[in-house]
N, CA, C and O of each residue as an XYZ file, in Angstrom:
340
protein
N      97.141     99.044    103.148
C      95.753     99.193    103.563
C      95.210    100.530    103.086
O      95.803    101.605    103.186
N      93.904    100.314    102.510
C      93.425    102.058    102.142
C      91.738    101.761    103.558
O      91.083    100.926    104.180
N      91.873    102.809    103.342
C      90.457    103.587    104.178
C      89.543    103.705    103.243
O      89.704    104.198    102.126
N      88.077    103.019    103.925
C      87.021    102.768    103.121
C      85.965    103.526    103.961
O      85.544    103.140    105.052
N      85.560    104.747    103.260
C      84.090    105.418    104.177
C      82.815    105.161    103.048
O      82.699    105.431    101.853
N      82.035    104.581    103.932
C      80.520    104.064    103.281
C      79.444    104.080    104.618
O      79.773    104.113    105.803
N      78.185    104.049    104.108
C      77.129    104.091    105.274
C      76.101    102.557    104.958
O      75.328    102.394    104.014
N      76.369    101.712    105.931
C      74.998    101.185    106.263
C      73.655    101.380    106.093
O      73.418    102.556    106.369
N      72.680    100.810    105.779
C      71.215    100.889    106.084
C      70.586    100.129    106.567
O      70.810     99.047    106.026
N      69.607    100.018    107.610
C      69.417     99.050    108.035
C      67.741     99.019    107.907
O      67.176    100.102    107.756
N      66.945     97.795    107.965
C      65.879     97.427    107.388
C      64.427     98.451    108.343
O      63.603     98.219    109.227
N      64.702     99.237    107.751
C      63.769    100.358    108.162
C      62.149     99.540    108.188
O      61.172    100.243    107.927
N      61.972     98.279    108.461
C      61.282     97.802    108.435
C      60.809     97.196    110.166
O      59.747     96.920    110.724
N      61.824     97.198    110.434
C      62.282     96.587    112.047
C      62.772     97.258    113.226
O      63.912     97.606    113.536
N      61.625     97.368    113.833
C      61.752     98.632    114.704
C      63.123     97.891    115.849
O      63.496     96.759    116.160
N      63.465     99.141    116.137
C      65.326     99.202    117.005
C      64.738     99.645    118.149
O      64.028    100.631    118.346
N      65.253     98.507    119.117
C      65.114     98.779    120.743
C      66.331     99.153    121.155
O      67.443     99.298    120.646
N      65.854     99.268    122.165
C      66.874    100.460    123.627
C      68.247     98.915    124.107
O      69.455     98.876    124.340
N      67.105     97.895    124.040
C      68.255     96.768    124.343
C      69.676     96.419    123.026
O      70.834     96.049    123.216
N      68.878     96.758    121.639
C      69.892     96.675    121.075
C      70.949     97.859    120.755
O      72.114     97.758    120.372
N      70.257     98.896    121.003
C      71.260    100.435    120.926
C      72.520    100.023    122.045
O      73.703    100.090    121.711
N      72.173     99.683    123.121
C      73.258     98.941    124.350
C      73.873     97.699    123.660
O      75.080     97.739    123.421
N      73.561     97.218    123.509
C      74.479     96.212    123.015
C      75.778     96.408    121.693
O      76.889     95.887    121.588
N      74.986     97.463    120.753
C      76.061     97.737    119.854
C      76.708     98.999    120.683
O      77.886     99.177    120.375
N      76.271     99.788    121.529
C      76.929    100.991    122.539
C      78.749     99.887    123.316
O      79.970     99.998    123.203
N      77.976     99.164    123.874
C      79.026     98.327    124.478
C      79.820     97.014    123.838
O      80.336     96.097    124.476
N      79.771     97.195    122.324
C      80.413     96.006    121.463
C      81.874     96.267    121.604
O      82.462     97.296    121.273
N      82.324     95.310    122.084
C      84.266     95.502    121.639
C      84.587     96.515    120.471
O      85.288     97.522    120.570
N      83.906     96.029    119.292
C      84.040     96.485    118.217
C      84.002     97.700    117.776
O      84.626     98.080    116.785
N      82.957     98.704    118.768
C      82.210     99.924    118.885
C      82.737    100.449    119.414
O      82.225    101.568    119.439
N      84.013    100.403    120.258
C      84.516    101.137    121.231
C      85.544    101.951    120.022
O      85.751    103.157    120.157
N      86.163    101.172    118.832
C      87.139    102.026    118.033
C      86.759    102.886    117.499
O      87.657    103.659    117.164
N      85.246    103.335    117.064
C      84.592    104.293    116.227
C      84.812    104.168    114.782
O      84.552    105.024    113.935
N      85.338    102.965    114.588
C      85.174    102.575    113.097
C      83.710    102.466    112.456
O      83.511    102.812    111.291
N      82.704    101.967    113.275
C      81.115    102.087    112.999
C      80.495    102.643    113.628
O      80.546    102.397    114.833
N      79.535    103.745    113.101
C      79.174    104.825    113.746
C      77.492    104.391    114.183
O      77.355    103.215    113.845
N      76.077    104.963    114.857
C      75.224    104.701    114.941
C      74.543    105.398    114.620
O      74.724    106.001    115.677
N      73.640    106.157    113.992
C      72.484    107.299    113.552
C      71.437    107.581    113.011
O      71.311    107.771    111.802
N      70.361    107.658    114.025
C      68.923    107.657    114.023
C      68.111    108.630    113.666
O      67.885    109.416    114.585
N      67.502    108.906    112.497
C      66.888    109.869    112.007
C      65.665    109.413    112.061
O      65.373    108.535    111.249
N      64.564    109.913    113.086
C      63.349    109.286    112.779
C      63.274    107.781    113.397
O      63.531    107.308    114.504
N      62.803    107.255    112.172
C      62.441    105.548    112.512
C      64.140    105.359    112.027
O      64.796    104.523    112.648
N      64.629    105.935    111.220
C      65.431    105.486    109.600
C      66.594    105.535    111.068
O      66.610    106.351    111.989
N      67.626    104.152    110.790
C      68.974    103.783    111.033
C      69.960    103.588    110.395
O      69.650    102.969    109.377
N      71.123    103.811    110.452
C      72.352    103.992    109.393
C      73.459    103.867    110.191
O      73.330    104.000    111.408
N      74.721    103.588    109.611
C      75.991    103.015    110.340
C      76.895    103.681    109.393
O      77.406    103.007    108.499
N      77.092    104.673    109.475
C      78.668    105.549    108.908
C      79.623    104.572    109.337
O      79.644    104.134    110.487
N      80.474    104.198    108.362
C      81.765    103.003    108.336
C      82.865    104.156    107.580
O      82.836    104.800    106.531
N      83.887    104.015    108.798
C      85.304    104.153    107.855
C      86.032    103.144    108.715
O      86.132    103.061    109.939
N      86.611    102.247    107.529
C      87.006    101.022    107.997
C      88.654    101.024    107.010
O      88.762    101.683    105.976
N      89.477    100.412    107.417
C      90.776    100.313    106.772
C      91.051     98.833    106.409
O      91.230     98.021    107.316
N      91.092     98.421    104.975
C      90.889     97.022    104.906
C      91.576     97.048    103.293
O      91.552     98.106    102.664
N      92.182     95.799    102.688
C      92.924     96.244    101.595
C      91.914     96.434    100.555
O      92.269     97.060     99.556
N      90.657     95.978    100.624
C      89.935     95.704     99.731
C      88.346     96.373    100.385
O      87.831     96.130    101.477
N      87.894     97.186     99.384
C      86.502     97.776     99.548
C      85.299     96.357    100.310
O      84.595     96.428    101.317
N      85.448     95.419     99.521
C      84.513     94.185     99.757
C      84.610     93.541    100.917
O      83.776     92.743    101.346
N      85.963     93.976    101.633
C      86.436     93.230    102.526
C      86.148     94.235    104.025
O      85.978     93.708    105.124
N      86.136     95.657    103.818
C      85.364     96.434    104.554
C      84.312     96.139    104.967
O      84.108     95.683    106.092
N      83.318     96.396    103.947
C      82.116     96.442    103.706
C      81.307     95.098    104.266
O      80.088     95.001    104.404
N      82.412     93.988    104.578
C      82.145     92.110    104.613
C      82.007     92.686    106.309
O      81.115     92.514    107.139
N      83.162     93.344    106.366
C      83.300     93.377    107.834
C      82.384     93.921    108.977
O      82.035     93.480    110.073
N      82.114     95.181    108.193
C      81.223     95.947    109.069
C      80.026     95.450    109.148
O      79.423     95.833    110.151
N      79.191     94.418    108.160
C      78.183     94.094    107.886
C      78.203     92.912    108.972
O      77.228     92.873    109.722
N      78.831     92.306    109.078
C      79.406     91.079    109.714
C      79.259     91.759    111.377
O      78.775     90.991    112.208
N      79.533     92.704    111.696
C      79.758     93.706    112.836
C      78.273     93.916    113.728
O      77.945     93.701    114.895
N      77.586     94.452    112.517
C      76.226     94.816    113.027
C      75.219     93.900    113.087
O      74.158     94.023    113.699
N      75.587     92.982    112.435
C      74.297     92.232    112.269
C      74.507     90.871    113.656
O      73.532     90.301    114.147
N      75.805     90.611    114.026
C      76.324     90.226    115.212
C      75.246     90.918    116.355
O      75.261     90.491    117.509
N      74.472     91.828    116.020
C      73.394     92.112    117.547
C      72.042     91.256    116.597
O      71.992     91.284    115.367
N      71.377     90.782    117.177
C      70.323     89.783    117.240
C      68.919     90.953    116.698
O      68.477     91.931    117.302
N      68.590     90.497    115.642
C      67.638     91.748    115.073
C      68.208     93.217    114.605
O      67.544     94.174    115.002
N      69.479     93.527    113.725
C      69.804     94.533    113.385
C      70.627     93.486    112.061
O      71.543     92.664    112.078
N      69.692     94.076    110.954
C      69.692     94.135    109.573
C      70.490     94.942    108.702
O      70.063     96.097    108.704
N      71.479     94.786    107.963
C      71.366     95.736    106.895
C      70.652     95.428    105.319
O      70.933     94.400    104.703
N      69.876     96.272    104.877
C      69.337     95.764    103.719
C      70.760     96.596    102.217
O      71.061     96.138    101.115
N      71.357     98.162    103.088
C      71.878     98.287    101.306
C      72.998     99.509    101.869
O      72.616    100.501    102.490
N      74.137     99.291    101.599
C      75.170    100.321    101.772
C      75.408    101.164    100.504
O      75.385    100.750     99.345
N      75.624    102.330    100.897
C      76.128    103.942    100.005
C      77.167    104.272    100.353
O      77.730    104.028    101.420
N      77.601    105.006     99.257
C      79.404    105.190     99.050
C      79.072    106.782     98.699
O      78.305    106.788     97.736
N      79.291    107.751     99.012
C      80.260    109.239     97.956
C      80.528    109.005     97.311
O      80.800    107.826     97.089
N      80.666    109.924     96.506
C      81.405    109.569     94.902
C      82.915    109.664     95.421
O      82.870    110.238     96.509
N      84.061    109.380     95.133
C      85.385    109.981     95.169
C      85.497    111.463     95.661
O      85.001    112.173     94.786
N      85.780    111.933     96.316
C      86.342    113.231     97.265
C      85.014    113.858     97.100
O      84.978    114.843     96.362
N      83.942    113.473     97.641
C      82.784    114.176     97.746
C      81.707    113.704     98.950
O      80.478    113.764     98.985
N      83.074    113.016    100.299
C      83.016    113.285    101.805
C      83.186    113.599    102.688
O      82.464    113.242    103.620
């Protein structure tokens, strides 16, 4: 297994309620800190370090993760370059 750190984006188009911040606050999933939550502004993002053999298979996962709350989108994930996180 390798460790995959990448960030989420989510559709800065669709405003984020207090009901769904609780719901991903209290996800099974959320409790490991493998997906992170962070609100700049309107703008939302999901810092992922996820351990999976395969980058695609991370990236399947976490996406798969967030979007599991009812109205939370991702439209486009970002990577670091190689040792420049």
């Amino acid at each position: 297994m390798q460790q995959w750190r990448f960030t989420l984006h989510h559709d800065s188009e669709r405003v984020v309620s207090k009901e769904q911040s609780d719901r991903f606050d209290h996800a099974d999933w959320a409790a490991d800190g493998e997906i992170g939550w962070e609100m700049e502004g309107s703008r939302l993002s999901f810092p992922c370090t996820l351990e999976a053999e395969h980058l695609e298979t991370a990236i399947e996962t976490a996406v798969l993760r967030v979007e599991s709350i009812p109205g939370l989108r991702v439209l486009h994930v970002e990577m670091a370059p190689p040792g420049r996180d």
